[in-house]
Backbone and ligand atoms as CSV (ligand in chain L), in Angstrom:
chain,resi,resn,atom,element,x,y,z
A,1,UNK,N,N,75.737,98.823,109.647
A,1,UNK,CA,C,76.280,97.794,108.774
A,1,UNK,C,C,76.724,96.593,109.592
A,2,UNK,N,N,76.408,95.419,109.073
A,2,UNK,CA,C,76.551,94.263,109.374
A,2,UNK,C,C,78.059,93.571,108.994
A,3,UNK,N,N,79.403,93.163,109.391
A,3,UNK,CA,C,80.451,92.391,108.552
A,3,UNK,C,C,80.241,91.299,109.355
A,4,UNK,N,N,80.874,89.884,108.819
A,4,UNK,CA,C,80.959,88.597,109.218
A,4,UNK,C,C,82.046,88.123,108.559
A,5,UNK,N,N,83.141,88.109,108.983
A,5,UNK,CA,C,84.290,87.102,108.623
A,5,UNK,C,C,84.359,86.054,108.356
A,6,UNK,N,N,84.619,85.591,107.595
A,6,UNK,CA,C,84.873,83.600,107.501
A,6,UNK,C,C,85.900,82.807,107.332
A,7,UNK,N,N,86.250,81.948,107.784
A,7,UNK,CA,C,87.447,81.215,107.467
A,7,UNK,C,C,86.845,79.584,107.675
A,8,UNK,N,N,87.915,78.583,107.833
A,8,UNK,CA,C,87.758,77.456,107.937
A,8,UNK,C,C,87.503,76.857,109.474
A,9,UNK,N,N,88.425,77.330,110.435
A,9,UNK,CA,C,88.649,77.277,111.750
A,9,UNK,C,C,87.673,77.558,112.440
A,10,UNK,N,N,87.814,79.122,112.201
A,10,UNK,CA,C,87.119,80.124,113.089
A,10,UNK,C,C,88.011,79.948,114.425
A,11,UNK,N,N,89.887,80.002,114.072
A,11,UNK,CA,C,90.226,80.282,115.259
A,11,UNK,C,C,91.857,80.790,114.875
A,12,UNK,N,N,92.054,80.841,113.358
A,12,UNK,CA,C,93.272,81.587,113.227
A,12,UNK,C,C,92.862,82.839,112.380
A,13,UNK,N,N,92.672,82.667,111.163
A,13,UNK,CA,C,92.118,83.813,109.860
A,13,UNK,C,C,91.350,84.749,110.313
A,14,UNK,N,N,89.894,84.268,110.697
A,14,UNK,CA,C,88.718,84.696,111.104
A,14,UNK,C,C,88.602,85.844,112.200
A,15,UNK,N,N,89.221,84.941,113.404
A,15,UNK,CA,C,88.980,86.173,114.578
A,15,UNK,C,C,89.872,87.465,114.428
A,16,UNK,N,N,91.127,87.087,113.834
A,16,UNK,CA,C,92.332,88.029,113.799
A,16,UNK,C,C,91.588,89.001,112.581
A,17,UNK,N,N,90.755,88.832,111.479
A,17,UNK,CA,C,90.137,89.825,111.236
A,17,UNK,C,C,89.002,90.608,111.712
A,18,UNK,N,N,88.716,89.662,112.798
A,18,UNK,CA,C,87.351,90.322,113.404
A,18,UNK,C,C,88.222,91.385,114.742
A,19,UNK,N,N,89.245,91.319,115.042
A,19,UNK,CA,C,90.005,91.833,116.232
A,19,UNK,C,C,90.549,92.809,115.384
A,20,UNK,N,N,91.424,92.907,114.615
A,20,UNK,CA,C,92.088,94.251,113.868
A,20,UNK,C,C,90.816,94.802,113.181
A,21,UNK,N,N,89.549,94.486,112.504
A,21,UNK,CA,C,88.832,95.501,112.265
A,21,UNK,C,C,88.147,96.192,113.168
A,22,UNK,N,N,87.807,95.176,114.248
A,22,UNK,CA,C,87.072,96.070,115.011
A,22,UNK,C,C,87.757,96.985,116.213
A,23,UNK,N,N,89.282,97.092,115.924
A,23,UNK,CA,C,90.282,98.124,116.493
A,23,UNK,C,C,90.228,99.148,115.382
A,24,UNK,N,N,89.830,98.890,113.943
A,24,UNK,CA,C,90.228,100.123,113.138
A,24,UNK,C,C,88.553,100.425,113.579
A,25,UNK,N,N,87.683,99.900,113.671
A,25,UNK,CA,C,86.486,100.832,113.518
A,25,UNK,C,C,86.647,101.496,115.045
A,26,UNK,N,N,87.219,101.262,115.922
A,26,UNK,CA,C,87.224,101.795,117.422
A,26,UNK,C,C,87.684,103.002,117.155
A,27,UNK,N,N,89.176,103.061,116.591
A,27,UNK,CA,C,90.116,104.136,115.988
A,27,UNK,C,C,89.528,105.194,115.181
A,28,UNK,N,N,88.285,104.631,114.274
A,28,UNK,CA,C,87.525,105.487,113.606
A,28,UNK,C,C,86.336,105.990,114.181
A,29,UNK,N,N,86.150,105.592,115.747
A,29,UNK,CA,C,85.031,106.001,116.153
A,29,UNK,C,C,84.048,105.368,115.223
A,30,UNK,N,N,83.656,104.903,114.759
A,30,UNK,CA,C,82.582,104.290,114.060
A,30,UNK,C,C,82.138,102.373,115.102
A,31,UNK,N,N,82.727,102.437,115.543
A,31,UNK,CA,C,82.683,101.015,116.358
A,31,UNK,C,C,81.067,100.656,116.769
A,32,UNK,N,N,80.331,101.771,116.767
A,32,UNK,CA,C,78.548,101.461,117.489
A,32,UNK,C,C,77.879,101.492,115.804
A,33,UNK,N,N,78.375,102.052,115.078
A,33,UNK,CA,C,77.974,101.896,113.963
A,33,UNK,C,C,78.019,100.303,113.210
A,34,UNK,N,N,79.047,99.958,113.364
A,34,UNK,CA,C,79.285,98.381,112.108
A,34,UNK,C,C,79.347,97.359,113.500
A,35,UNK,N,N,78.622,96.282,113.006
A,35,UNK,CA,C,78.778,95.255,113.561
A,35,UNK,C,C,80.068,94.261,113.089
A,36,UNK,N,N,81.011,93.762,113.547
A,36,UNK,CA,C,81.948,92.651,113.607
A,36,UNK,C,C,81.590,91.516,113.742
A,37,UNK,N,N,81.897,90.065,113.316
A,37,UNK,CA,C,81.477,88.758,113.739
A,37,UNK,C,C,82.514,87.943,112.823
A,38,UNK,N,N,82.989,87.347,113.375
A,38,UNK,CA,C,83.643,85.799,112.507
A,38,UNK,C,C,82.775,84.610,112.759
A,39,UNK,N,N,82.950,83.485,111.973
A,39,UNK,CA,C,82.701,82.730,111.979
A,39,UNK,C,C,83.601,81.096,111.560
A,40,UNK,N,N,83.317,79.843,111.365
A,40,UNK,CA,C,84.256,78.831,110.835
A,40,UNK,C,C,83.067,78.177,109.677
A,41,UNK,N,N,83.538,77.418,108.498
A,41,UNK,CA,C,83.078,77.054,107.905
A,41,UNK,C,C,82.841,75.320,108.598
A,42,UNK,N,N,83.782,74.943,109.358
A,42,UNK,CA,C,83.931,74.019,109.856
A,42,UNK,C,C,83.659,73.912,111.482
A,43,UNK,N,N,83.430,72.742,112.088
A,43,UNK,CA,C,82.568,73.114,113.486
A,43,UNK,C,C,83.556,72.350,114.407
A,44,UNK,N,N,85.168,72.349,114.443
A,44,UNK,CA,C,85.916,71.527,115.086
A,44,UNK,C,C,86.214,72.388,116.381
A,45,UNK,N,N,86.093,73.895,115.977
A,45,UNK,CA,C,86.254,74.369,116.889
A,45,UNK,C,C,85.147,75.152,117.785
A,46,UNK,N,N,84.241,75.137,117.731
A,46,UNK,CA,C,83.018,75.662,118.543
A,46,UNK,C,C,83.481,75.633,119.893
A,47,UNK,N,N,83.208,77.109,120.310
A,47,UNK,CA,C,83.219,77.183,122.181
A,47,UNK,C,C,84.490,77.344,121.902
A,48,UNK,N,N,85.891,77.357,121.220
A,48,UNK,CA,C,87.388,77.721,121.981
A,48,UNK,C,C,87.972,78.673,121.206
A,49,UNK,N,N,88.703,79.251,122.399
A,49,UNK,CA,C,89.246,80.593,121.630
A,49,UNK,C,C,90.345,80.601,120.690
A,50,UNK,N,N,90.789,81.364,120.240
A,50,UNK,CA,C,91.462,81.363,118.998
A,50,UNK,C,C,92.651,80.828,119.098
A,51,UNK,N,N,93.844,80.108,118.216
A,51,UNK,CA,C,94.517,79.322,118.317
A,51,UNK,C,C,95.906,80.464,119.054
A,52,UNK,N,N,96.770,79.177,119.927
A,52,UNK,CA,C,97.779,80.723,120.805
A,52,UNK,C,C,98.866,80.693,119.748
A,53,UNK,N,N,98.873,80.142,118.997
A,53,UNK,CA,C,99.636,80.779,117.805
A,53,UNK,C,C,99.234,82.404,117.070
A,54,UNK,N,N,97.780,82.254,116.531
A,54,UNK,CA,C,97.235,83.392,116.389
A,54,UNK,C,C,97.126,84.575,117.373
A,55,UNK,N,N,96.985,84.605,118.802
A,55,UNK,CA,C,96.680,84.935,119.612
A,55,UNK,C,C,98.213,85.460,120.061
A,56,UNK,N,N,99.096,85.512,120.164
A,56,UNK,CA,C,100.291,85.617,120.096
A,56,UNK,C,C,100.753,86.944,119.361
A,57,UNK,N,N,100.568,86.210,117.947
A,57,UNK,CA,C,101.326,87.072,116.607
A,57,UNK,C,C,99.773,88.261,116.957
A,58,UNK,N,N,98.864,88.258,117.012
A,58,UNK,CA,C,97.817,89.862,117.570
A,58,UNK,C,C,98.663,90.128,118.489
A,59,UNK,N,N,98.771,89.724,120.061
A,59,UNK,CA,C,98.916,90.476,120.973
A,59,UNK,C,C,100.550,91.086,120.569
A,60,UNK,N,N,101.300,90.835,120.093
A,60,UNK,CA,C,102.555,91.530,119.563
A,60,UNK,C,C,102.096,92.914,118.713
A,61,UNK,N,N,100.846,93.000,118.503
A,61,UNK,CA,C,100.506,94.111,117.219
A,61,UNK,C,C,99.950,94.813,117.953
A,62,UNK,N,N,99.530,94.494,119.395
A,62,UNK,CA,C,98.291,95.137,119.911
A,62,UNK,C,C,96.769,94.964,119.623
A,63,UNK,N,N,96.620,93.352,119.242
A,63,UNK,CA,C,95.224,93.193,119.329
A,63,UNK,C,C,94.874,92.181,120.037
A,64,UNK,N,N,93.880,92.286,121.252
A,64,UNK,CA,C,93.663,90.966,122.112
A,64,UNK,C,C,92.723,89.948,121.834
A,65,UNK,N,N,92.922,88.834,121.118
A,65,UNK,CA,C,91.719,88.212,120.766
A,65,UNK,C,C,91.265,86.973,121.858
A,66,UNK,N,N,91.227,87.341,122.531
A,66,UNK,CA,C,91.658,86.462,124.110
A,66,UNK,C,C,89.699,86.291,124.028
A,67,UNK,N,N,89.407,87.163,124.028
A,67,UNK,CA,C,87.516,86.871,124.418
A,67,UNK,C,C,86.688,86.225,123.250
A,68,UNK,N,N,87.469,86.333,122.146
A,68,UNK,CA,C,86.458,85.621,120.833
A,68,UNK,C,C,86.529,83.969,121.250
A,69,UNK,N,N,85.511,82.980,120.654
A,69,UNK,CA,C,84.846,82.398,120.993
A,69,UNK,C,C,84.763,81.466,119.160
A,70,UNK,N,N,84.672,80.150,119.180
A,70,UNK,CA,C,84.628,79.727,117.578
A,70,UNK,C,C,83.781,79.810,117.441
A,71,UNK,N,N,83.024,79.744,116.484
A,71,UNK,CA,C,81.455,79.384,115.741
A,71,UNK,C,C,81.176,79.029,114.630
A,72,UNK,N,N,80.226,78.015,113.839
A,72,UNK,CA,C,80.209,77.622,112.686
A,72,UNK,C,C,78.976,78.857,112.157
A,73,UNK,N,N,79.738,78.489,110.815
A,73,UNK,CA,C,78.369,79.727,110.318
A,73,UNK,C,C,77.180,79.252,109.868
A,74,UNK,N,N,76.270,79.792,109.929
A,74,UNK,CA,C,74.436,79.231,109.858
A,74,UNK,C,C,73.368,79.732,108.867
A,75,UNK,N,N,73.079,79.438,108.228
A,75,UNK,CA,C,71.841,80.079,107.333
A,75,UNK,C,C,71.154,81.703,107.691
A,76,UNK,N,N,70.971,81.838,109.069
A,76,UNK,CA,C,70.601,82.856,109.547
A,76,UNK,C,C,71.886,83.986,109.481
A,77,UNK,N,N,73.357,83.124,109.424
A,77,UNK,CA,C,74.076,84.783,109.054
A,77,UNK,C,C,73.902,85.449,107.889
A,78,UNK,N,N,73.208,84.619,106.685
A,78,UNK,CA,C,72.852,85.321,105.101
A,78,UNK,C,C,71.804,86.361,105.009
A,79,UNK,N,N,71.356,86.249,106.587
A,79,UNK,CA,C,69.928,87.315,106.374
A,79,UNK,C,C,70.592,87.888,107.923
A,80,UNK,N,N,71.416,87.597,108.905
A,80,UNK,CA,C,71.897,88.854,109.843
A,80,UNK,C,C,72.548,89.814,109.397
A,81,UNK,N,N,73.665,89.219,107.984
A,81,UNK,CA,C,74.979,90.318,107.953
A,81,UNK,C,C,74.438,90.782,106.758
A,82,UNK,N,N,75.160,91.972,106.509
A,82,UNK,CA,C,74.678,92.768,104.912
A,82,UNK,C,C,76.267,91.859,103.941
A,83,UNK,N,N,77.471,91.850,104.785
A,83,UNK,CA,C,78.387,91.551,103.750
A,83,UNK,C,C,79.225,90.147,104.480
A,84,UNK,N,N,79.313,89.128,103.833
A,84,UNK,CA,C,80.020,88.166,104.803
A,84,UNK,C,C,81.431,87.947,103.455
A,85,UNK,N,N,82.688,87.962,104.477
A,85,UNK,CA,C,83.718,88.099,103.763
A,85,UNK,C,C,84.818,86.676,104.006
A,86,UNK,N,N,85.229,86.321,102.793
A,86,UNK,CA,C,85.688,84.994,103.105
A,86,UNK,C,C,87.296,85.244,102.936
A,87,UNK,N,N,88.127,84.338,103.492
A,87,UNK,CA,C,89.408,84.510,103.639
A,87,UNK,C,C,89.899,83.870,102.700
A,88,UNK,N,N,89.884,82.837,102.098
A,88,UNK,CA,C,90.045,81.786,100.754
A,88,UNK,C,C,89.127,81.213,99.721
A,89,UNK,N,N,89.283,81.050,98.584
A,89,UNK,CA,C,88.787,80.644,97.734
A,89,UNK,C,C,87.793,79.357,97.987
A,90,UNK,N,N,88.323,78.313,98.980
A,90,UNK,CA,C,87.380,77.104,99.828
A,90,UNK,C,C,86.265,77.049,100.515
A,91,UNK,N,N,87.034,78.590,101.332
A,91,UNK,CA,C,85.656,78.775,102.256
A,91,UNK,C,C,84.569,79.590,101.828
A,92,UNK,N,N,84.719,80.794,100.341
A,92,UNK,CA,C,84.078,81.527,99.351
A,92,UNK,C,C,83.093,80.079,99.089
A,93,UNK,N,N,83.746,78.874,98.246
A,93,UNK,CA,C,82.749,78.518,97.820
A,93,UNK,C,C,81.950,77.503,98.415
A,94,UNK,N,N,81.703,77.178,100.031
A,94,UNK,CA,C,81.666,76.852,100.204
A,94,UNK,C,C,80.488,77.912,101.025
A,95,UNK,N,N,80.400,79.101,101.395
A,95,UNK,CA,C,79.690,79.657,101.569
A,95,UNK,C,C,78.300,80.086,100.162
A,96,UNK,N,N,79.248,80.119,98.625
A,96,UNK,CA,C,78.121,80.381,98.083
A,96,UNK,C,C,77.334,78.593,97.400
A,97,UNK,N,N,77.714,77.884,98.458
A,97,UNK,CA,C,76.766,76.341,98.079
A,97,UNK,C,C,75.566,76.593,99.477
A,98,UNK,N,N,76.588,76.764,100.637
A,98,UNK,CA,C,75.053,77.574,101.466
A,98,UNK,C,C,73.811,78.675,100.983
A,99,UNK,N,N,74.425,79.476,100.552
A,99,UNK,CA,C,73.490,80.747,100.488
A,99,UNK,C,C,73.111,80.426,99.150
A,100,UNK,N,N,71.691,79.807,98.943
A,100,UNK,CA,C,71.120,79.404,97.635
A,100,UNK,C,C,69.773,80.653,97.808
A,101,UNK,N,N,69.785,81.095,96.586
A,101,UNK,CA,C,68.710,82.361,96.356
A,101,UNK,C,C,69.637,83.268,96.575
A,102,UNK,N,N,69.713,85.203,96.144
A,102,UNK,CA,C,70.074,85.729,95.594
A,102,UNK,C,C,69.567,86.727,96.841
A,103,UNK,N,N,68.905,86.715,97.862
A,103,UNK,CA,C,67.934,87.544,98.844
A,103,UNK,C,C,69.227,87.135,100.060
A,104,UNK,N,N,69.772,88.656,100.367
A,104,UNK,CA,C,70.532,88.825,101.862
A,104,UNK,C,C,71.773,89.014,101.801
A,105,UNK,N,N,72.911,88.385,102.491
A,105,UNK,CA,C,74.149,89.199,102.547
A,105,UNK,C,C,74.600,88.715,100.712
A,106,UNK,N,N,75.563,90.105,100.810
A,106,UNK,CA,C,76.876,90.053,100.034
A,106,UNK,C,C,77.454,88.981,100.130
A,107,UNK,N,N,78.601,87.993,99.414
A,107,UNK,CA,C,79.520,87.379,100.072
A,107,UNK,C,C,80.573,87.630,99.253
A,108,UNK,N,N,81.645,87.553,99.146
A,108,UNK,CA,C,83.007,87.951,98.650
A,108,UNK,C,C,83.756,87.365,99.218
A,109,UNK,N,N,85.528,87.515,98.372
A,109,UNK,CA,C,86.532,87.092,98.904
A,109,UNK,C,C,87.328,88.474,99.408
A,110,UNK,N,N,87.565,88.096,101.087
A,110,UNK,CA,C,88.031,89.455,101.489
A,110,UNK,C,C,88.926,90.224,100.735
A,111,UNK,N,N,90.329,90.138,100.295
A,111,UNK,CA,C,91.171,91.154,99.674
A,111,UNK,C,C,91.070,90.464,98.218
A,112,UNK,N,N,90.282,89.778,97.575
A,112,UNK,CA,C,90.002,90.137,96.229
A,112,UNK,C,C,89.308,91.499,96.015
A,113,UNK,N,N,88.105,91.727,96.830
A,113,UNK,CA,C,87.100,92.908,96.831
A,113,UNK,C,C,88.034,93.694,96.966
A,114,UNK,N,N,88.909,93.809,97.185
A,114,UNK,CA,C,90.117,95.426,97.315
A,114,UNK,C,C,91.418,95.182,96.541
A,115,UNK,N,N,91.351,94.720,95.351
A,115,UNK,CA,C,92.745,93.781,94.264
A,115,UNK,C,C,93.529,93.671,95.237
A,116,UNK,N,N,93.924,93.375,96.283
A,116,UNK,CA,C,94.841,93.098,96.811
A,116,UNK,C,C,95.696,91.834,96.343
A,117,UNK,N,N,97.015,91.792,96.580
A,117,UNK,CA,C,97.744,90.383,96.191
A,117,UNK,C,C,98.327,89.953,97.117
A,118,UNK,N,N,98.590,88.777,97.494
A,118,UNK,CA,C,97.736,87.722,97.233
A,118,UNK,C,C,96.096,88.080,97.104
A,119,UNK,N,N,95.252,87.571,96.719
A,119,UNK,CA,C,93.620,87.637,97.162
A,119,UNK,C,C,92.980,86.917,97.488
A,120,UNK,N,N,93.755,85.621,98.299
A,120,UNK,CA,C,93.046,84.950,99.354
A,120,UNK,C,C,94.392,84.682,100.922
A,121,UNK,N,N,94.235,84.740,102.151
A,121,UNK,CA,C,94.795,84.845,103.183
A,121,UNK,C,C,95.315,83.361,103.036
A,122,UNK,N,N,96.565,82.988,103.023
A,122,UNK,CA,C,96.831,81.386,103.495
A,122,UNK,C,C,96.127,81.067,104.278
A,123,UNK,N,N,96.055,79.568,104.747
A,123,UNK,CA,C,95.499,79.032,105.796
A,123,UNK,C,C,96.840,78.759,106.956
A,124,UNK,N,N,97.178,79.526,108.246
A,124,UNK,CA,C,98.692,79.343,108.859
A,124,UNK,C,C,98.352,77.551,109.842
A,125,UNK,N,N,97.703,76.875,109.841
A,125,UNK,CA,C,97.050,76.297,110.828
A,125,UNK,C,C,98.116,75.083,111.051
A,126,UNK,N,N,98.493,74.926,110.013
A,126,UNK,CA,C,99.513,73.349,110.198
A,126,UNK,C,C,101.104,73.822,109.369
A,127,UNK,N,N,101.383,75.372,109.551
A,127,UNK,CA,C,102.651,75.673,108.612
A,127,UNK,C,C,103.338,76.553,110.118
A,128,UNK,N,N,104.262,77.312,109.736
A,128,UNK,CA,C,105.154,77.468,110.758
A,128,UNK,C,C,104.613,79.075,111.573
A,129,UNK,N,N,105.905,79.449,112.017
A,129,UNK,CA,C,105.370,80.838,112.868
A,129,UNK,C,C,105.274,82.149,111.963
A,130,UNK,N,N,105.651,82.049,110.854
A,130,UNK,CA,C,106.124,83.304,109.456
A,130,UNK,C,C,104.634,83.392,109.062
A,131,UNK,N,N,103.488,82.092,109.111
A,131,UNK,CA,C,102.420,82.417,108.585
A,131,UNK,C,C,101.734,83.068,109.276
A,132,UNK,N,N,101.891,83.317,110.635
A,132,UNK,CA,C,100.274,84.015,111.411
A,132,UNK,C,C,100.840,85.419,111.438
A,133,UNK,N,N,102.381,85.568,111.243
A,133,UNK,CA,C,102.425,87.232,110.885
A,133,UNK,C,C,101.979,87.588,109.571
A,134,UNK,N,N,102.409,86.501,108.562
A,134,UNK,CA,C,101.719,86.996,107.074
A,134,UNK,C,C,100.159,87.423,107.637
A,135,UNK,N,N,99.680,86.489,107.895
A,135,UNK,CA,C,98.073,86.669,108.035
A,135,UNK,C,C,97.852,87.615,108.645
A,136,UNK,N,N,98.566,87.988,109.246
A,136,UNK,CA,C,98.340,90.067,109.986
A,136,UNK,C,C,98.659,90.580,109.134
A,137,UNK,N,N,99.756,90.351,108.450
A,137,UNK,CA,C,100.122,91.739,107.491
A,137,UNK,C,C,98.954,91.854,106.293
A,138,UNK,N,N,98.822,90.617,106.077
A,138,UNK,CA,C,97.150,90.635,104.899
A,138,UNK,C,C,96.170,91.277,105.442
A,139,UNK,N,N,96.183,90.729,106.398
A,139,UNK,CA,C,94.408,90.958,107.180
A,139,UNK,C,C,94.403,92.810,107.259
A,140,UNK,N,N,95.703,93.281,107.667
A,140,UNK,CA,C,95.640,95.051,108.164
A,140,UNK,C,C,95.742,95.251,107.088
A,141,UNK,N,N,96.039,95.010,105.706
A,141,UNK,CA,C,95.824,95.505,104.417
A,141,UNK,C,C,94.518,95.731,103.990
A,142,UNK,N,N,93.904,94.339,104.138
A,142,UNK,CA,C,92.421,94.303,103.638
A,142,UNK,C,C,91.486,95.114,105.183
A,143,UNK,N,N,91.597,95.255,106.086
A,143,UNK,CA,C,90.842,96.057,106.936
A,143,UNK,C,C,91.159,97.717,106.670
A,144,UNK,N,N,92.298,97.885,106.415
A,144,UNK,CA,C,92.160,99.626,105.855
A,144,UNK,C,C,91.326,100.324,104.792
A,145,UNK,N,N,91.549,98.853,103.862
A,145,UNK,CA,C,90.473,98.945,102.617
A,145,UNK,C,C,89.133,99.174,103.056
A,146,UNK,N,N,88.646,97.705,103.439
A,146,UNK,CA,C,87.346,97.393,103.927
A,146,UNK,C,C,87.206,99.004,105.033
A,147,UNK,N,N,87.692,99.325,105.534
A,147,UNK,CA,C,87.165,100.740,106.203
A,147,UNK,C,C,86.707,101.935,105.420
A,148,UNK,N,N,88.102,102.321,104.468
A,148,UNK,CA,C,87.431,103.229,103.508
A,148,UNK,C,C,86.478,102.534,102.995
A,149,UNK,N,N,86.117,101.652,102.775
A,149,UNK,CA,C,84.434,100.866,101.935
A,149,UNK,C,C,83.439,101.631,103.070
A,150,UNK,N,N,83.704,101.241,104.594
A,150,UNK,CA,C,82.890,101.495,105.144
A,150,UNK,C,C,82.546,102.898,105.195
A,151,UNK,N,N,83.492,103.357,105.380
A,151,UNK,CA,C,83.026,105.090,105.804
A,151,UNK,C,C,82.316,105.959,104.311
A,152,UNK,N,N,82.825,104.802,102.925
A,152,UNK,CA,C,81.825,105.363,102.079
A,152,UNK,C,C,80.687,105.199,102.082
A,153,UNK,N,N,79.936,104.023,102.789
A,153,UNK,CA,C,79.304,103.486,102.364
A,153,UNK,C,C,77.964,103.945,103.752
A,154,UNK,N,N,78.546,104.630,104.703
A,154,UNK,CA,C,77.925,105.038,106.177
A,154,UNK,C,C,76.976,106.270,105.608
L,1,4NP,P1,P,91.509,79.057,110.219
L,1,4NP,O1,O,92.666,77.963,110.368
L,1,4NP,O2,O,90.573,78.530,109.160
L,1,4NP,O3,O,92.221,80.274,109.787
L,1,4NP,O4,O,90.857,79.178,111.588
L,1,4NP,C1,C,92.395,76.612,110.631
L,1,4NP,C2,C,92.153,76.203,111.913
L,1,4NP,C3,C,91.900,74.863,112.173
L,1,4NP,C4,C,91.914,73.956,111.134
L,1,4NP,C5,C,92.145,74.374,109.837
L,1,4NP,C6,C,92.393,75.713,109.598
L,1,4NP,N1,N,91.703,72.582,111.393
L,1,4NP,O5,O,91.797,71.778,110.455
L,1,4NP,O6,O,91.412,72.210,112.541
């Protein structure tokens, strides 16, 4: 299985879900099985690593997102990933104005697909230090989910 994260950045939302899931799939031994990837809807940040605000509020949890890398997302992730998961309602539709035709990934809003509430992740990027822990406490909600999805779905 293929996942692809999305956010706006691709350097607060995004990686911090691509770093706590791919610690729960490690934890589950399933890690050679599912592929991980974030991406940004926006290309401001290409080539730099994740913001040290974000990077911070992980390494306090135990997740190092020190090696991820930004990237904008591309036509070719609708036919790499099976499910690409969006963090807000902006970057949802902004992914389904890309992906025209009905052939290749899934796309969804990450913790809508699991009723979660809220069911889209704030954006912490220009608000204070309370948001990049919210955005962990969301993100490990919707990755426990998204796991049981996975291990049903293996
Ligand atoms: P992210 O947060 O989408 O969670 O990575 C943002 C990062 C950067 C910007 C906006 C949101 N920005 O405008 O540069």
């Amino acid at each position: 299985m293929r996942i692809l994260f999305v956010c706006l950045g691709n350097i607060c939302r995004s990686p911090t879900a691509e770093g706590v899931f791919r610690q729960r799939l490690l934890d589950a031994g399933l890690a050679e099985r599912v592929l991980v990837d974030s991406a940004g809807t926006g290309g401001w940040h290409v080539g730099k690593g994740p913001d040290a605000r974000t990077q911070l509020a992980a390494r306090r949890r135990g997740f190092d997102l020190s090696a991820l890398r930004g990237r904008q997302v591309t036509a070719e992730d609708f036919q790499r990933f099976d499910l690409i998961l969006a963090m807000d309602e902006s970057n949802l539709a902004h992914l389904q104005r890309m992906h025209v035709g009905a052939a290749g990934a899934e796309v969804d809003l990450f913790l809508r697909r699991f009723d979660l509430s809220p069911a889209e992740v704030p954006d912490p990027y220009y608000g204070g230090a309370d948001g990049f822990d919210q955005v962990l406490d969301l993100i490990e909600q919707g990755a426990d989910a998204l796991l049981a999805e996975v291990r049903a779905r293996l």
